[in-house]
C-alpha positions in Angstrom: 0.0 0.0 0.0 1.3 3.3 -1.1 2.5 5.4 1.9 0.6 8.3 1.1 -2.9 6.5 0.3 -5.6 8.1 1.5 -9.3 6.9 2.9 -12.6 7.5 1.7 -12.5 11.0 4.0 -9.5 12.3 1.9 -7.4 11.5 5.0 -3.9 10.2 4.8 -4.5 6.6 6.2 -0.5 6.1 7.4 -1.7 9.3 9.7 -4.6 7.5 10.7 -2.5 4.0 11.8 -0.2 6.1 13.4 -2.2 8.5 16.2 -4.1 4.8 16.7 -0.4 3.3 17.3 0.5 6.3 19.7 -2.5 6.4 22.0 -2.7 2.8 22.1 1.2 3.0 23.4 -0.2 5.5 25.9 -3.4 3.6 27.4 -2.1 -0.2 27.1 -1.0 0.0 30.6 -3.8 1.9 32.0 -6.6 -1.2 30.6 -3.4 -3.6 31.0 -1.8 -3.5 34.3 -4.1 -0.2 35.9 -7.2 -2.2 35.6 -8.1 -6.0 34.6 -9.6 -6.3 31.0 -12.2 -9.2 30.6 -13.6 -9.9 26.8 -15.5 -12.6 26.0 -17.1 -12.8 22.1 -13.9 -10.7 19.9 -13.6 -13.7 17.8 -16.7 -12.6 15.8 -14.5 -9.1 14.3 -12.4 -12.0 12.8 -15.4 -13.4 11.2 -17.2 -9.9 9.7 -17.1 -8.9 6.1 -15.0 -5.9 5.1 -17.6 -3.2 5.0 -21.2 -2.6 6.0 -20.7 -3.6 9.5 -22.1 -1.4 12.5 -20.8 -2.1 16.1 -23.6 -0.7 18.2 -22.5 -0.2 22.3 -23.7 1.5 25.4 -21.6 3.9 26.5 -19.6 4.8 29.9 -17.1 7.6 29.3 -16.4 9.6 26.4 -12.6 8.3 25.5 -11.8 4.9 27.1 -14.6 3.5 25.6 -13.7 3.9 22.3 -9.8 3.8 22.7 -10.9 0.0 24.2 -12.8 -1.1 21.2 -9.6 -0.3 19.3 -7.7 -2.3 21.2 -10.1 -5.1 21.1 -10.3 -5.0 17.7 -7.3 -5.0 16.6 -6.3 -7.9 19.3 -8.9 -9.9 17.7 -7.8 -9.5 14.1 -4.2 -9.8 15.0 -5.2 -13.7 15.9 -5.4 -12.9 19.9 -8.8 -12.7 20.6 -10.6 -11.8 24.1 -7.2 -10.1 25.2 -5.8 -6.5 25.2 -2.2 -7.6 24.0 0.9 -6.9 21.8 0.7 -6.4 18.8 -2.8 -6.1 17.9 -2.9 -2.4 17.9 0.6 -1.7 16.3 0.0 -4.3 13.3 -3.5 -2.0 12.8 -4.6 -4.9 10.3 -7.7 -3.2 9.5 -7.6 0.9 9.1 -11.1 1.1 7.8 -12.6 1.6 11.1 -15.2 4.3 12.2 -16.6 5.8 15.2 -19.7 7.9 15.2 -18.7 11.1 17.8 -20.3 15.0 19.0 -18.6 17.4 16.8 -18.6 19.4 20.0 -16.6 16.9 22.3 -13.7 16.4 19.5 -13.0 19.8 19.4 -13.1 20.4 22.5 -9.1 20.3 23.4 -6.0 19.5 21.7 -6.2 16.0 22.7 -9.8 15.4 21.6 -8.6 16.8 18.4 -5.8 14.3 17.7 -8.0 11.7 18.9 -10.5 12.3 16.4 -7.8 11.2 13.4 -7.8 8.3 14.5 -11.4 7.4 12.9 -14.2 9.6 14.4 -17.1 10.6 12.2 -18.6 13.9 13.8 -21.9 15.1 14.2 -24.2 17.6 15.7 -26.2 16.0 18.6 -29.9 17.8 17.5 -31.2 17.3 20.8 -28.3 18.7 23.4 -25.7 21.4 23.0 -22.9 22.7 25.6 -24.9 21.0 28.4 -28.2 22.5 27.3 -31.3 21.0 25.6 -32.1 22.1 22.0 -33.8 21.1 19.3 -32.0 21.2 15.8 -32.6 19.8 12.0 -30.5 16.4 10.9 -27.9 17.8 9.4 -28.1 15.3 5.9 -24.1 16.3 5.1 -23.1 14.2 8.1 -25.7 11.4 7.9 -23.8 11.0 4.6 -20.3 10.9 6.1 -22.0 8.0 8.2 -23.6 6.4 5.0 -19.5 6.8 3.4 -18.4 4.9 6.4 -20.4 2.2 6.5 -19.6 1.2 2.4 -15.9 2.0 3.5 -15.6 -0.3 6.4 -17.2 -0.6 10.5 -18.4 1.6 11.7 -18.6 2.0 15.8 -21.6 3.8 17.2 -23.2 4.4 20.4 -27.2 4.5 20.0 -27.6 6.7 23.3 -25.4 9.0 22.3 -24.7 10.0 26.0 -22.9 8.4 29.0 -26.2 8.1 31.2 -27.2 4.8 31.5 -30.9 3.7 30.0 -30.7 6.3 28.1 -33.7 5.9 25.1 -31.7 5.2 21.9 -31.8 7.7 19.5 -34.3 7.0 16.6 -31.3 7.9 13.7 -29.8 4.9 14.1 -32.9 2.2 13.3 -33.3 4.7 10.0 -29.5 4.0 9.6 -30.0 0.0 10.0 -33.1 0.3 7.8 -31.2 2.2 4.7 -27.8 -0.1 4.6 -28.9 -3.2 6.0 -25.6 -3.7 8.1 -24.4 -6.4 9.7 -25.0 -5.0 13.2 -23.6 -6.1 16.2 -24.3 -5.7 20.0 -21.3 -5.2 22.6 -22.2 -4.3 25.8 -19.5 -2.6 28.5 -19.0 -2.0 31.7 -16.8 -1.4 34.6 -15.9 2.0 32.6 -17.5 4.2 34.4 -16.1 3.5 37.8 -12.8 2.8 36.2 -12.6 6.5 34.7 -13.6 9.7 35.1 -16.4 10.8 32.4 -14.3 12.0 30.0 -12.4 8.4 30.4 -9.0 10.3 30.8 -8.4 10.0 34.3 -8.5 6.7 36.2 -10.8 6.8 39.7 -10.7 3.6 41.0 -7.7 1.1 40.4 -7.6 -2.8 39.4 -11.7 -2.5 38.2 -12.4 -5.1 35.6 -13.5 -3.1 32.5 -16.0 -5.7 30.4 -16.7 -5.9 27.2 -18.8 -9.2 25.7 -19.7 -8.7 22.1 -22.5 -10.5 20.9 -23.0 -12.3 17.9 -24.9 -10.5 15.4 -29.0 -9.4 15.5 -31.1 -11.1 13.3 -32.9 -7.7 12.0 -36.0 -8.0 10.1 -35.3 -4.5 7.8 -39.5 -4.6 6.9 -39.9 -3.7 10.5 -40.7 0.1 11.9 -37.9 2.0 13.0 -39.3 2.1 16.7 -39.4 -2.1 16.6 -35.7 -2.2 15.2 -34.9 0.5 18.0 -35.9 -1.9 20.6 -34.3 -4.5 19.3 -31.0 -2.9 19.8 -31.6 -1.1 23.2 -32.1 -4.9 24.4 -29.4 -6.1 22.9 -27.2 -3.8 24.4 -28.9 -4.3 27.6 -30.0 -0.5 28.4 -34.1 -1.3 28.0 -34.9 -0.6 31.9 -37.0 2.2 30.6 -41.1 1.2 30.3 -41.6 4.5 28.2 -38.9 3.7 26.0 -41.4 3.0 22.8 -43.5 6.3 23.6 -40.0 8.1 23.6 -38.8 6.6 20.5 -42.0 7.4 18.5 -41.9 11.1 20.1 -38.3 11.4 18.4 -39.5 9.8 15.0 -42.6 12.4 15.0 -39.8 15.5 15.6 -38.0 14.0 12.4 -40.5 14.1 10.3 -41.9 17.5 11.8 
């Protein structure tokens, strides 16, 4: 592969393997020796086709989460899976990978913004802004840099699109399911949020297992409504403790098309 190739986001991709090889120099010992990783399911990455795949999560923190999956990943497809190990990360077998993330929280610092090279699709949240509730238009330009992902490669997103737990899943991501059809598969985490602070940068409480068991993938029936496919995943990443959850769903489908 030519060293100056460049992904389907015009970005230089031996850029993009090597902020993924740096940071992942910089928190191996923090998931490693800091805390005790437990995995159970990475086998399945080695198993997924190239591209049209969506890895859908709850979510604890707004780094370490994603920084983990990487690490995961890459252990997995490196022939070591269930294990945060050498030299899954540095091989970086597999650059097409994605992560959905707030436009607002990537540029929020230096750091954030190196971060963000390493894979992260931005968006505007339409529903929250600087810690206050608002109430915004899709914007279609970034639902497309989504849509580009996804027929590049995986794409990592996190339905809630907020740390609190039981969160209601936002309605954008059945439509997403519904218009590609992905293979889409469930991991659920935890263990991060005591582990971290919320950003995930600083650790709070030492030697906490952080758990991640991905699932096999959901058998999706694409003819269903957006609010059934919602459920669907909000089960299967295990954040349904919410009996309004439907009425919530269908209240955020209505604002779409509104």
């Amino acid at each position: 592969m030519p060293l100056f190739k460049k992904n389907i986001f015009g970005q230089y991709i031996f850029v993009k393997k090597s902020v993924i090889r740096l940071f992942g120099t910089i928190v191996y010992p923090r998931f490693n020796w800091i805390h005790k990783p437990r995995v159970k399911g990475a086998e399945i990455f080695r198993e997924l086709p190239k591209q049209n795949v969506l890895i859908v999560s709850n979510h604890q923190t707004y780094f370490a989460d994603v920084s983990f999956f990487f690490h995961v990943i890459h252990g997995s497809l490196a022939g070591h899976a269930n294990r945060i190990d050498y030299p899954g990360f540095l091989l970086c077998k597999k650059h097409a990978i994605y992560y959905v993330a707030a436009e607002e929280t990537m540029k929020s610092g230096l750091l954030p913004k190196m971060l963000a090279l390493s894979g992260a699709v931005t968006v505007n949240r339409t529903w929250r802004a600087n810690g206050q509730n608002v109430r915004r238009k899709v914007d279609k330009s970034e639902t497309q840099n989504i849509d580009k992902a996804l027929q590049d490669g995986w794409v990592i997103t996190f339905p809630q699109g907020t740390t609190k737990p039981y969160s209601p899943g936002r309605i954008g991501t059945a439509i997403l399911i519904k218009k590609h059809k992905p293979i889409v598969v469930p991991v659920v985490i935890d263990g991060f949020r005591r582990a971290f602070d919320k950003k995930g940068l600083k650790n709070k409480k030492r030697r906490t297992e952080l758990k991640m068991t991905v699932k096999a993938p959901l058998d999706i029936n694409y003819d269903q409504t957006v609010e059934e496919i919602m459920k669907q995943v909000m089960d299967a990443i295990e954040q349904t403790n919410d009996y309004d959850l439907m009425d919530k769903i269908k209240k955020q489908t209505q604002a779409i098309e509104d």
